[in-house]
N, C-alpha and C positions, 0 to 999 in steps of 0.2 A: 753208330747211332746211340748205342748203351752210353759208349762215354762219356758222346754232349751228354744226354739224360741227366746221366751220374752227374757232370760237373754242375750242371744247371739246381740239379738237386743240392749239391753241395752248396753252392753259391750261396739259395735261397737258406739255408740253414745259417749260413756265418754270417748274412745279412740279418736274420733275426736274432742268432746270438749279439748281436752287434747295438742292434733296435735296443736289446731288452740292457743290455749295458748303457746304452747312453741312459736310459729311463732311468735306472742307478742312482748315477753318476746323476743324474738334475738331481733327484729325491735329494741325494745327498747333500748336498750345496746348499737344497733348499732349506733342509731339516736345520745343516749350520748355521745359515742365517736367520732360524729362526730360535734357535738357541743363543744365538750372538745376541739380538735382538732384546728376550728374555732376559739380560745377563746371567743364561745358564755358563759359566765357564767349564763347567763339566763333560756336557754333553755337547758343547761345540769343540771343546779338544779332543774327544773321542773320533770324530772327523779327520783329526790331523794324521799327516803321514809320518814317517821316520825323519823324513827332512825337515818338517818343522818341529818335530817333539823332541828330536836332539838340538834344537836349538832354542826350543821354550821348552822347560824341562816338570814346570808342574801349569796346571787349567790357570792357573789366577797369573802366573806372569804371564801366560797365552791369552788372556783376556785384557790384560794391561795393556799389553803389544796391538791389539785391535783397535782397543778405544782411542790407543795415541796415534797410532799409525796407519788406521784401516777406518777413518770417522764416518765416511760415505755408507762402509759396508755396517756400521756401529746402529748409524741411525740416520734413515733415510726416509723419500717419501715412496719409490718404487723402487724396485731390484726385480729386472725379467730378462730371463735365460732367453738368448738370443742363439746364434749357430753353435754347433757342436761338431765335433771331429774325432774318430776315435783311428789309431796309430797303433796296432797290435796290442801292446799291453798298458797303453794310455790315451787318456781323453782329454780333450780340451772344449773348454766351454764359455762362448764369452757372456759375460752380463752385463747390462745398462742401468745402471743406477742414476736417480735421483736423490742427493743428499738433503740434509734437511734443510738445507738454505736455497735450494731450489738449481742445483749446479751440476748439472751431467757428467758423469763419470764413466767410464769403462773398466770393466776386470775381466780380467783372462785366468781362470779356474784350470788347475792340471792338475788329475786326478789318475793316479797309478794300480793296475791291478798288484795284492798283493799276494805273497806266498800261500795262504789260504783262501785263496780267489775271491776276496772281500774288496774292497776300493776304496780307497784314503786320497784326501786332499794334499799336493805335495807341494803345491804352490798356487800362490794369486796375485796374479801382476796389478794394480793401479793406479790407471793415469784421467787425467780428466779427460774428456770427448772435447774431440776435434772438430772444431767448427759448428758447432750446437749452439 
């Protein structure tokens, strides 16, 4: 009987370690895009993980790369976090945008804990919504 106890007790712990990382994990995304938004490139690269920062190497080519290739997430009329999923040491988050011309989008947010148990953006898929 200790045991269940004990595991049930666990459970509810790693279910709330869990809770309090997806909450994170939105903050962050959200904070991003609203630095994107701003045209902070600073403080929306500060977001990126290793996987994008070795590949955009200072905030203003990471800002370029958005506004040409990420325009939904650029400038939009809504962006709202939708399901979340979190996989041991990463999260996935989808979001619904509306761009500014009025055209549904989807993005899929992966967000990786890091060595210093902080959480970086390590990827965002974007495709337009299906069937909207």
């Amino acid at each position: 009987m200790r045991i269940a106890m004990s595991l049930v007790a666990l459970l509810s712990i790693v279910s709330i370690a869990r809770a309090d990382d997806l909450e994170t994990a939105q903050s962050i995304i959200r904070s991003q895009e609203k630095a994107i938004v701003s045209d902070d490139s600073a403080t929306a690269y500060s977001f990126a993980g290793p996987p994008i920062t070795s590949m955009y190497r200072s905030a203003a080519v990471f800002m370029y790369m958005v506004q040409n290739g990420y325009a939904p997430i650029y400038r939009h009329k809504s962006f709202e976090l939708g399901v979340a999923k979190s996989l041991e040491d990463k999260i996935s988050q989808e979001v619904h945008i509306i761009d500014a011309d009025g055209v549904a989008w989807e993005a899929l947010y992966v967000l990786e804990r890091q060595t210093d148990g902080s959480w970086k953006i390590i990827s965002c898929v974007l495709s337009k919504a299906v069937g909207v």
